[in-house]
VMD Tcl script that draws the C-alpha trace (Angstrom):
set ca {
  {-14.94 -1.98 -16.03}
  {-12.57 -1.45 -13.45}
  {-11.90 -4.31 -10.81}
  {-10.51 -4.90 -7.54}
  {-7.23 -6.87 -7.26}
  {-8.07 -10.08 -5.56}
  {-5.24 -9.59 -2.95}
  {-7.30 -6.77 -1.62}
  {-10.33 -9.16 -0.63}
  {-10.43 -12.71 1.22}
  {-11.50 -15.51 -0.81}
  {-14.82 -17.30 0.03}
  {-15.13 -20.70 -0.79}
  {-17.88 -22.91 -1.47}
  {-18.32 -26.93 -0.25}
  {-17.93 -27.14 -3.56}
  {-15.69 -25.53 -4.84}
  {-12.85 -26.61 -1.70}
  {-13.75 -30.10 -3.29}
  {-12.56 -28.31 -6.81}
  {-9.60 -27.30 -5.08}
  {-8.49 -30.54 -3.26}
  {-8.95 -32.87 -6.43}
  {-6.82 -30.23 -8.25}
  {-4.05 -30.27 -5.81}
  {-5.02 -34.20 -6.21}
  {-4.12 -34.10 -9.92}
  {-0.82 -32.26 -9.54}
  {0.32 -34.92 -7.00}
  {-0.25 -33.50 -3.51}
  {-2.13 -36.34 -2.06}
  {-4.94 -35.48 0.56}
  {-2.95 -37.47 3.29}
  {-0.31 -34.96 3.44}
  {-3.23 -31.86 3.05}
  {-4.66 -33.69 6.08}
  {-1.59 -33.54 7.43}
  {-0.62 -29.89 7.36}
  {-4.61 -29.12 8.57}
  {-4.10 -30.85 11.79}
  {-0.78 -29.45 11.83}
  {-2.27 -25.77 11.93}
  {-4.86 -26.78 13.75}
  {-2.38 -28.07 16.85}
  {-1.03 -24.77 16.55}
  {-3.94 -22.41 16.60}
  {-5.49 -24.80 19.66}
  {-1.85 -24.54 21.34}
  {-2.81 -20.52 21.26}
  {-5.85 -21.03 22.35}
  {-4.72 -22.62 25.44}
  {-1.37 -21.04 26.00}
  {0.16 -24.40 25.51}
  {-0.99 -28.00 24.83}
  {1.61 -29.75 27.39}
  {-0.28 -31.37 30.05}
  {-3.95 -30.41 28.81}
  {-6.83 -33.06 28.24}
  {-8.05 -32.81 24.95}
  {-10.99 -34.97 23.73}
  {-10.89 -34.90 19.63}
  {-14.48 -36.12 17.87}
  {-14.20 -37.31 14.58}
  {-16.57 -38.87 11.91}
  {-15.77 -41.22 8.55}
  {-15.53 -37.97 6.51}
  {-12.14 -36.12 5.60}
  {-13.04 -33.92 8.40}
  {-12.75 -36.55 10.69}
  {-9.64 -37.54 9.17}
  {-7.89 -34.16 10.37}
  {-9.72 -34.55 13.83}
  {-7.61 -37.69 13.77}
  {-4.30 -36.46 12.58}
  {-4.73 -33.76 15.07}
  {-5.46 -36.14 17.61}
  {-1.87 -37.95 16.93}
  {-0.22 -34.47 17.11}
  {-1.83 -33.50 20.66}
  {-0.68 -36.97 21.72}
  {3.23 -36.44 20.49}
  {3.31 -32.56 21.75}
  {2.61 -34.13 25.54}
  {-1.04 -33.33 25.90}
  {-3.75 -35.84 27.56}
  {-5.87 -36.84 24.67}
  {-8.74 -39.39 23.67}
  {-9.99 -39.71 20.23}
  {-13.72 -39.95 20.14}
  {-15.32 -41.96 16.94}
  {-18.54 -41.13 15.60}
  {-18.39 -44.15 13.56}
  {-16.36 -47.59 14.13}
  {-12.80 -47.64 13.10}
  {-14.03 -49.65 9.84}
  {-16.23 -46.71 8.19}
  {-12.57 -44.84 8.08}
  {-11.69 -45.16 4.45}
  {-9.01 -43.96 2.02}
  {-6.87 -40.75 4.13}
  {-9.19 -40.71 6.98}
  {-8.27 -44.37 7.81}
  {-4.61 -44.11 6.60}
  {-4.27 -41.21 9.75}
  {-6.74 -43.49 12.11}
  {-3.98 -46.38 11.99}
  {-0.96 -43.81 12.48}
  {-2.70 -42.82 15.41}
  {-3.32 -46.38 16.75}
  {0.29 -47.21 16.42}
  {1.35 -43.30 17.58}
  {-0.27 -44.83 20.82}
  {-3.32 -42.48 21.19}
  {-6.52 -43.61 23.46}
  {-9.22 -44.66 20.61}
  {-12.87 -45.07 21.89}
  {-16.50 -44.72 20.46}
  {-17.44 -41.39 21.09}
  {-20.57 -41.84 22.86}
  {-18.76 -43.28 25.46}
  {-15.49 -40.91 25.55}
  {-17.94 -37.77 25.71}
  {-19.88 -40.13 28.72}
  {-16.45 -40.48 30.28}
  {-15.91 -36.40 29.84}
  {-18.62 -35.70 32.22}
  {-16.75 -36.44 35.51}
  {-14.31 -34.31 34.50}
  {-14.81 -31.67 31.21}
  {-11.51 -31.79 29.66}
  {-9.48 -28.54 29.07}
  {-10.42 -28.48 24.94}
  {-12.79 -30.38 22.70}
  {-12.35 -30.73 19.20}
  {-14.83 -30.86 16.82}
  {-14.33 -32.55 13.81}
  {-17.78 -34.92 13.33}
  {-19.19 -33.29 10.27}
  {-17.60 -31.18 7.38}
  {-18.40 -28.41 5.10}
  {-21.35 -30.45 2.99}
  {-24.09 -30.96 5.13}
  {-27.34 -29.41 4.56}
  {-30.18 -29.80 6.63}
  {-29.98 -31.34 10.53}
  {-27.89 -34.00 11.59}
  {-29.00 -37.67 11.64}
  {-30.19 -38.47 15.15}
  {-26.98 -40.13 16.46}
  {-25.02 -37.59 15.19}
  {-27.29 -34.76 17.03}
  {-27.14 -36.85 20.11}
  {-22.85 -35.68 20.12}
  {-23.74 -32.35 19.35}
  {-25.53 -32.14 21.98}
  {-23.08 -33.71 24.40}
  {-20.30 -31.25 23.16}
  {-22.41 -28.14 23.75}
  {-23.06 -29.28 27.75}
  {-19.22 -29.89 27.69}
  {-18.58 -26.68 26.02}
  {-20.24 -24.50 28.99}
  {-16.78 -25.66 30.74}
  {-14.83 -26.88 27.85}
  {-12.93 -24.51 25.20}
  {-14.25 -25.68 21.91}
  {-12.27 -25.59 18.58}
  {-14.28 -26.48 15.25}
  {-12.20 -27.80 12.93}
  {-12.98 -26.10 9.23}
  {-16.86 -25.68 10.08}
  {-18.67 -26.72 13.57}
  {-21.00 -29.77 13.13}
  {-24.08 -28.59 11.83}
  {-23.36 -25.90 10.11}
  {-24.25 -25.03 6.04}
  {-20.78 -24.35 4.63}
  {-22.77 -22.63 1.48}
  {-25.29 -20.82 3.52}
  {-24.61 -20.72 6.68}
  {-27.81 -21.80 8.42}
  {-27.42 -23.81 11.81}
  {-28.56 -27.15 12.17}
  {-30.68 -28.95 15.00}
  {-28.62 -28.81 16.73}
  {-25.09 -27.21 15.78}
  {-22.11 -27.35 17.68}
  {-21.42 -23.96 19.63}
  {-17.63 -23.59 19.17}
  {-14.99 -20.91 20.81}
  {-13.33 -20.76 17.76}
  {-13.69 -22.36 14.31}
  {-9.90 -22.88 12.47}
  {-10.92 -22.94 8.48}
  {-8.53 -24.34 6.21}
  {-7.31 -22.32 3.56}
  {-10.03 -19.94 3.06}
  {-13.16 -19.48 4.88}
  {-15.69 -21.18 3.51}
  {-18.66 -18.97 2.42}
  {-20.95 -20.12 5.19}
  {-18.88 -19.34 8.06}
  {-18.82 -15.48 6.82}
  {-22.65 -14.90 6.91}
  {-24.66 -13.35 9.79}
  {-26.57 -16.51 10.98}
  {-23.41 -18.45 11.15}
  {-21.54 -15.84 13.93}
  {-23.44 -17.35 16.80}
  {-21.27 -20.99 16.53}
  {-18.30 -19.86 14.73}
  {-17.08 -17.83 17.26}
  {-13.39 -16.62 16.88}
  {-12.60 -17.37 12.65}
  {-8.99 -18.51 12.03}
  {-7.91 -19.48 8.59}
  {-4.95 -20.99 8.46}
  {-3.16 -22.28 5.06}
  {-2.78 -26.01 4.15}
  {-0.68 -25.78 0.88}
  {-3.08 -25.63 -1.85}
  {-0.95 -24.75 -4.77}
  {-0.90 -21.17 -5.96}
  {-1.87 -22.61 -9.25}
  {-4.89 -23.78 -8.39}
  {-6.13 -20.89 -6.49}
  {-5.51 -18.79 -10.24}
  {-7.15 -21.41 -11.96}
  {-9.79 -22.27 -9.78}
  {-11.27 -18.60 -8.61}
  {-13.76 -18.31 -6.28}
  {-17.23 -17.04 -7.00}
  {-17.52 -15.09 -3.63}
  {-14.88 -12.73 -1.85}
  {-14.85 -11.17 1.77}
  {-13.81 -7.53 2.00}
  {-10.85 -6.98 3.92}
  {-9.08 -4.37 5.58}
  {-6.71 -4.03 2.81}
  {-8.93 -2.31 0.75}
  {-8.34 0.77 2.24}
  {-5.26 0.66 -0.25}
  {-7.52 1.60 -2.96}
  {-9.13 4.52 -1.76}
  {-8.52 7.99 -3.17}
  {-6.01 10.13 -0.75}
  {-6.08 13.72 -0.52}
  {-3.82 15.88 -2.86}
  {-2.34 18.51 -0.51}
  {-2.91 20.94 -3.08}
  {-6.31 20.05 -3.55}
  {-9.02 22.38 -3.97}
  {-12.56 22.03 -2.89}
  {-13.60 21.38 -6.21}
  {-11.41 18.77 -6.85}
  {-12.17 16.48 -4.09}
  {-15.27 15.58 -5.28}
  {-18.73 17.79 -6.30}
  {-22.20 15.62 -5.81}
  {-25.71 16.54 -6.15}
  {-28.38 14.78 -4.19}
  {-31.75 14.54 -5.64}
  {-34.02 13.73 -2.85}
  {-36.60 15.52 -0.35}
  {-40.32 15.47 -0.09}
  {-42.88 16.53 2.41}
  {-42.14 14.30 6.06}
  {-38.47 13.31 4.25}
  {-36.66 16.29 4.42}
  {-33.97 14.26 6.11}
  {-33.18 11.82 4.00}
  {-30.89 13.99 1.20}
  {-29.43 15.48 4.57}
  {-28.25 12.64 5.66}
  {-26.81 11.17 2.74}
  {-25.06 14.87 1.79}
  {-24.04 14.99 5.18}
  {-22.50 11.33 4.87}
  {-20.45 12.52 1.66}
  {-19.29 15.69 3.63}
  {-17.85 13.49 6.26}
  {-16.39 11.45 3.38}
  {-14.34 13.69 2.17}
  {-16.76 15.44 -0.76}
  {-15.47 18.89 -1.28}
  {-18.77 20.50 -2.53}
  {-22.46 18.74 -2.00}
  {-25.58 20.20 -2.86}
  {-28.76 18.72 -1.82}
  {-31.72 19.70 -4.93}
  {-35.02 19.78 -3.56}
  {-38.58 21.54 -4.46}
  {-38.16 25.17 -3.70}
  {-40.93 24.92 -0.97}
  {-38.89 22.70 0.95}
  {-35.46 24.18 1.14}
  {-35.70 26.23 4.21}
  {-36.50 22.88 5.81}
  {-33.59 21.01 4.61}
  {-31.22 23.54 4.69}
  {-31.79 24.60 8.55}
  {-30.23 20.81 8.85}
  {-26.86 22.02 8.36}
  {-25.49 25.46 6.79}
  {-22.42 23.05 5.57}
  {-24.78 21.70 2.70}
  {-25.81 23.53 -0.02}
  {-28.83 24.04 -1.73}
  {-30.42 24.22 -4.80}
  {-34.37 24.89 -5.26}
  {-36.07 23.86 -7.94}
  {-39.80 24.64 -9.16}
  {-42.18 26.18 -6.79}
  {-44.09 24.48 -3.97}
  {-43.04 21.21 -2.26}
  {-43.65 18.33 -5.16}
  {-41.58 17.42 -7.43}
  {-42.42 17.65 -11.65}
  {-41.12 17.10 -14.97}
  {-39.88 20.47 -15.16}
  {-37.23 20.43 -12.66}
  {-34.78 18.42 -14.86}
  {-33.99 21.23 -16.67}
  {-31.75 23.21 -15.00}
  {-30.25 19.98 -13.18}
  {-29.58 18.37 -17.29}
  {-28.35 22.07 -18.29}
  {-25.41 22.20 -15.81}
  {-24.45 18.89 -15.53}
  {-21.01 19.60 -16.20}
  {-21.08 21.14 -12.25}
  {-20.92 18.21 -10.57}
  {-19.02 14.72 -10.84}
  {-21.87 12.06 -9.15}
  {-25.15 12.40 -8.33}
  {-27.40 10.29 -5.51}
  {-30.83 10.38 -6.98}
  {-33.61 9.09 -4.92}
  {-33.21 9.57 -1.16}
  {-36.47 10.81 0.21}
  {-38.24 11.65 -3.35}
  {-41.45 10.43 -2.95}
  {-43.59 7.92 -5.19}
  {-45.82 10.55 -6.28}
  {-46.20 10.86 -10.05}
  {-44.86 14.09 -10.51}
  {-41.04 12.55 -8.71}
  {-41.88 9.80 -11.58}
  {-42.14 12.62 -14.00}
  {-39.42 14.11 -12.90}
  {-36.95 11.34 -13.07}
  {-38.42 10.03 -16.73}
  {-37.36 13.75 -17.62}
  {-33.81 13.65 -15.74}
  {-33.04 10.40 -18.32}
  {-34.19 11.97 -21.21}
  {-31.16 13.77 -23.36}
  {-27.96 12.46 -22.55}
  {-26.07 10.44 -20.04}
  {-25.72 11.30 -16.67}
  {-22.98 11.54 -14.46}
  {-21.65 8.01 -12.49}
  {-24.98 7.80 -10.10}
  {-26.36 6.38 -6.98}
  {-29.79 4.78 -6.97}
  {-31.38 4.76 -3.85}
  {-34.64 4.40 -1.95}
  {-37.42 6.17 -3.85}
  {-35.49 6.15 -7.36}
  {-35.68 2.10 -6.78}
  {-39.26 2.21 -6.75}
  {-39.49 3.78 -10.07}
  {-36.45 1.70 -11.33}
  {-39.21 -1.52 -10.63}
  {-41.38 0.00 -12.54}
  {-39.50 1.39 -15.68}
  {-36.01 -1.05 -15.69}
  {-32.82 0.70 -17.68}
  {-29.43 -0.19 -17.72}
  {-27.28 1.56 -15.88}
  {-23.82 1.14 -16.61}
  {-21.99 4.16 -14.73}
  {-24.05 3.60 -11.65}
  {-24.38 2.03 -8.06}
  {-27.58 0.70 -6.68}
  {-28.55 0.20 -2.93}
  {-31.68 -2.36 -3.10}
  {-32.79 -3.50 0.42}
  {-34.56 -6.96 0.46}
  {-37.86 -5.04 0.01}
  {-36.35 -3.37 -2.94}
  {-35.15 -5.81 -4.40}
  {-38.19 -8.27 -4.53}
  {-40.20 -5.61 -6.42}
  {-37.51 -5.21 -9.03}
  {-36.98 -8.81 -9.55}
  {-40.69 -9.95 -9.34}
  {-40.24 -12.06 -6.23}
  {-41.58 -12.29 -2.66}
  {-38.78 -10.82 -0.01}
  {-38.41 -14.59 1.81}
  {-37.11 -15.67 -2.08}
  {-34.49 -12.51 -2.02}
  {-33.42 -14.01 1.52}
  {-33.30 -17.46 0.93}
  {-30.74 -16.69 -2.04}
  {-29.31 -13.51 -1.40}
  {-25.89 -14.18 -4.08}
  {-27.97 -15.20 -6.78}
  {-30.56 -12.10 -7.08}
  {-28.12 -9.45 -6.55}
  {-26.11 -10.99 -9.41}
  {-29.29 -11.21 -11.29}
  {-30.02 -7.40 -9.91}
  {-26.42 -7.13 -11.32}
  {-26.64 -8.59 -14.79}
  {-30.38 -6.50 -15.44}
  {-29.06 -3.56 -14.44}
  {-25.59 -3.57 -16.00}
  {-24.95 -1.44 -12.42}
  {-22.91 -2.28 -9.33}
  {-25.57 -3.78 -6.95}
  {-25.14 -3.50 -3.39}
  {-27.89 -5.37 -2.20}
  {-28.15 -4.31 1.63}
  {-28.80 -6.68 4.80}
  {-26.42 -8.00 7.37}
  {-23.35 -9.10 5.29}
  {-23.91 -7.07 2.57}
  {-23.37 -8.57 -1.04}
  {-22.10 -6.36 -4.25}
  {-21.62 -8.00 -7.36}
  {-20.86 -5.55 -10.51}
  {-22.95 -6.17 -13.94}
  {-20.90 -7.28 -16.75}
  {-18.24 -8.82 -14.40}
  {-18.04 -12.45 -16.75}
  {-16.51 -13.68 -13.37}
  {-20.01 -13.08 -11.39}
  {-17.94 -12.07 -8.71}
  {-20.13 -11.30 -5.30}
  {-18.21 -9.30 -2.47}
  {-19.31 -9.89 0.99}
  {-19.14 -7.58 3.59}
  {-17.75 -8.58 7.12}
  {-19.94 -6.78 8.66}
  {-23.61 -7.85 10.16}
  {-24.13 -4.31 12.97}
  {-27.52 -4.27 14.80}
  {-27.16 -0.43 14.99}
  {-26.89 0.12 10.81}
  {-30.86 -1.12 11.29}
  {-32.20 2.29 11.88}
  {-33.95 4.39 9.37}
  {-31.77 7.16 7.86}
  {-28.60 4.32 7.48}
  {-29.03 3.34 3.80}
  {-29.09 7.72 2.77}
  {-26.18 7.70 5.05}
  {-24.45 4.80 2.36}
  {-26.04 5.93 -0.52}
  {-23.34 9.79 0.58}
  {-20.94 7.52 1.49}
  {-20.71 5.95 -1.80}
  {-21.59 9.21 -4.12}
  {-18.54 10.96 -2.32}
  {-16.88 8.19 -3.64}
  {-18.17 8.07 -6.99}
  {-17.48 11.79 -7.16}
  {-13.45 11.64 -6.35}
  {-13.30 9.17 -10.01}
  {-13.89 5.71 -8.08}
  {-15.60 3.05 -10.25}
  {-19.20 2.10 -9.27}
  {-17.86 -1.90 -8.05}
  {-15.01 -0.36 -5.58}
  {-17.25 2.76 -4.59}
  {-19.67 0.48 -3.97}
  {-17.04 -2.29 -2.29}
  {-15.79 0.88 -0.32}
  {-18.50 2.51 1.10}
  {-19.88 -0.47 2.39}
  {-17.08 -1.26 4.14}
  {-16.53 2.24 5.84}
  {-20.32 2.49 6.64}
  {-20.29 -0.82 8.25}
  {-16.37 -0.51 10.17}
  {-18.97 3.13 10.99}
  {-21.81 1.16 13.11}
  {-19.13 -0.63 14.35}
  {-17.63 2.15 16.26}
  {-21.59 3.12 17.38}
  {-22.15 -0.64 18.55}
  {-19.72 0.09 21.24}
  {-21.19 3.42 22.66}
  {-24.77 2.06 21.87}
  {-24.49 -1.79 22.59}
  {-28.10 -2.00 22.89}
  {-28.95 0.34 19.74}
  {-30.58 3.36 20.30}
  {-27.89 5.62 17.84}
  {-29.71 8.19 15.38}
  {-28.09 7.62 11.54}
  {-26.43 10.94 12.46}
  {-24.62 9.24 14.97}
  {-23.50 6.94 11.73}
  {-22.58 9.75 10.15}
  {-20.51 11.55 12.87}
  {-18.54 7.75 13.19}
  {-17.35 8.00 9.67}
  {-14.17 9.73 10.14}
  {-13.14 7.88 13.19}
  {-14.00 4.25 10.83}
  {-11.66 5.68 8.64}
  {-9.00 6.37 11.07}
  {-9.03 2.49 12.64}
  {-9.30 1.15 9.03}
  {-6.43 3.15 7.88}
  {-4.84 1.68 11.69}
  {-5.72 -2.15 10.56}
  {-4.86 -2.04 7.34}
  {-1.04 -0.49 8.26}
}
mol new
graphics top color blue
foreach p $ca { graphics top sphere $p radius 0.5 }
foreach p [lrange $ca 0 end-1] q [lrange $ca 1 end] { graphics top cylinder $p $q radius 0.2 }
display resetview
């Protein structure tokens, strides 16, 4: 099983595992004092960014009991020392500042920074909004909302932010670390510095709202403990574009990839278009969309660029049409079985038929070929699968608000069932690869409004098969193409920014995603 090389990807880390991670550096003698330290240290500096400059600017710092707090603090000290205006705000009296927290609260003291209650420094604020407010009140732990008092600060920072630039330190107040869900209420911030990694909240769609502008910025966690310590969740980056195949100049249409898609039905004649039109713009050298013979005029008016191949007579599909597809196999690299097949028995028949005999080539499951999947499980080893929530829930048993409310955990269980690389689709995709004894899940950066249009997921389901068909394993083809087809609705959120694209238009984007991703990556 091939896998990706962890410098290509961002790491993700849980509350708890950053706590794994700080009592390790603990153990080997780096003391959380000095990692508090060098986190209000890169804090000072991305805030300085911020606001071209600290000298001179009035900075109110908020800090609770917790270690978060504590770098609100240190922060606080550094503001003070680089010339700026600055009040330290405590949630909690000076007391409830224990072990590092409270070692930084009395270098600040004697450092000469203003120290008052919070309540009253934020009263104090409203005359006059300061240039920056720092949030540091609540860390990466907290589920559920805030206690009262503690809302009542969110609050105040949210009026001050409408004139106030907001930094977050590591997480703003409120806000799941693990899942990302918002609390009532959650701090609204500008930008949200995260220390050492991103933690796994900050990278999920419902998060983006109060994050705003994600810096991660190193604190000195020991190399040693990042190798022995992995995290269980990675973001893809730019840098995977490293891994993707490049283009022989004496390549040969038949060498950059042949697919097969196995899809069509009466009313869903554009589905295998789509997704053979995706793999076309992928770089595929030869795709042929099989359909009933009844229905190939149909499809292949679409686009004379995608070839056909008829099978049976009339427009359903049966058990018969396996033949000639299991006969020449050895014509085609990948298949993508499923988009726009139909749920009628005979497209049952016909894929029960397509498994008997043999292996078949590395595969993408998709749409219609799920359905059955739910109904007849297999492993599939050599294979990507593209489950939507819906999707998913009927092949795991469960209701789709289950699938939601723990996305990581069924698509590893999708993952370990199937033996396949499970891309289980949403905002922030997740992909986790069956038989990885990591459970690795890859999240995708991406959360696009205009990917929510019917048609997208054929247009992934090409994207990936192109993939699959150039020699690419089924976790980066999968890791890939979700990546290109989101950087893809990217580029159409800016000529669409209130939807309205066709999943042609996602199609046509593809080679111009590939171009800035290439750009970003170099």
């Amino acid at each position: 099983m091939a896998m990706i090389d962890p410098l290509l990807t961002a790491p993700l880390l849980t509350p708890a595992e950053m706590n794994a991670w700080d009592r390790e550096a603990a153990r080997l003698g780096l003391k959380t004092e000095l990692l508090m330290e060098n986190a209000s240290r890169e804090a000072l500096h991305a805030l300085a960014e911020k606001l071209d400059g600290v000298r001179g600017k009035s900075v109110l710092c908020l800090a609770g009991p917790g270690n978060n707090g504590g770098d609100a603090v240190a922060l606080a000290r550094h503001l003070h020392d680089a010339g700026a205006e600055v009040v330290l705000g405590l949630a909690r009296p000076s007391g409830a500042h224990k072990g590092a927290p409270g070692f930084h609260l009395r270098l600040a003291r004697r450092a000469g920074v203003v120290v008052l209650r919070a309540a009253q420094a934020l009263e104090e604020a409203k005359a006059q909004p300061p240039d920056a407010v720092v949030d540091g009140l609540l860390g990466t732990g907290l589920s559920g909302d805030p206690r009262p008092d503690t809302a009542a600060l969110i609050d105040a920072v949210n009026r001050l932010g409408q004139r106030s630039f907001v930094l977050a330190l590591d997480i703003p107040s409120g806000l799941c670390g693990l899942t990302g869900r918002p609390g009532s209420p959650t701090v609204i911030a500008d930008a949200t510095v995260s220390f050492e990694t991103a933690k796994l909240g900050l990278a999920l769609p419902q998060a983006s709202p109060y994050v705003g502008e994600l810096l991660v910025r190193p604190i000195g966690i020991p190399r040693a403990v990042r190798e022995a310590l992995p995290p269980a969740h990675r973001l893809l980056a730019p840098e995977l574009a490293l891994m993707l195949p490049l283009p022989d100049p004496a390549m040969h249409k038949g060498a950059a990839g042949r697919l097969l898609v196995l899809g069509g039905s009466p009313g869903l004649t554009g589905a295998p278009f789509l997704s053979a039109l995706g793999a076309l713009r992928c770089g595929a050298g030869l795709v042929t969309a099989a359909c009933p013979r009844g229905l190939e005029p149909v499809l292949k008016a679409g686009c004379p660029d995608v070839m056909t191949l008829p099978l049976g007579e009339g427009e359903q599909w049966d058990a018969s049409m396996a033949a000639p597809i299991r006969e020449h196999l050895e014509a085609w690299d990948a298949l993508v079985i499923g988009p726009g097949l139909g749920r009628t028995p005979g497209a049952a028949r016909f894929l029960e038929a397509l498994l008997q005999g043999g292996p078949l080539p590395p595969a993408v499951w998709d749409a219609d070929a799920l359905f059955w999947l739910a109904a007849h499980p297999r492993r599939l080893e050599r294979s990507v699968i593209t489950p939507h929530p819906g999707e998913a829930a009927r092949m795991l048993g469960l209701a789709i608000p289950e699938i939601e409310s723990d996305r990581a955990g069924c698509v590893r269980r999708l993952a370990e069932s199937t033996g396949a690389a499970v891309v289980l689709k949403g905002p922030a995709s997740l992909i986790c690869q069956g038989g990885d004894p990591s459970g690795s899940v890859y999240v995708s950066p991406f959360a696009e409004p205009n990917l929510a249009v019917g048609g997208s997921g054929d247009v992934l389901s090409g994207v990936a098969g192109s993939l699959l068909a150039r020699g690419v394993s089924p976790l980066l083809a999968a890791c890939l193409g979700v990546y290109w087809h989101g950087l893809a609705g990217r580029l159409v959120s800016g000529e669409f920014p209130y939807r309205g694209n066709l999943a042609s238009e996602i199609v046509q984007a593809l080679p111009r995603a590939l171009t800035e991703w290439l750009d970003a990556e170099s």
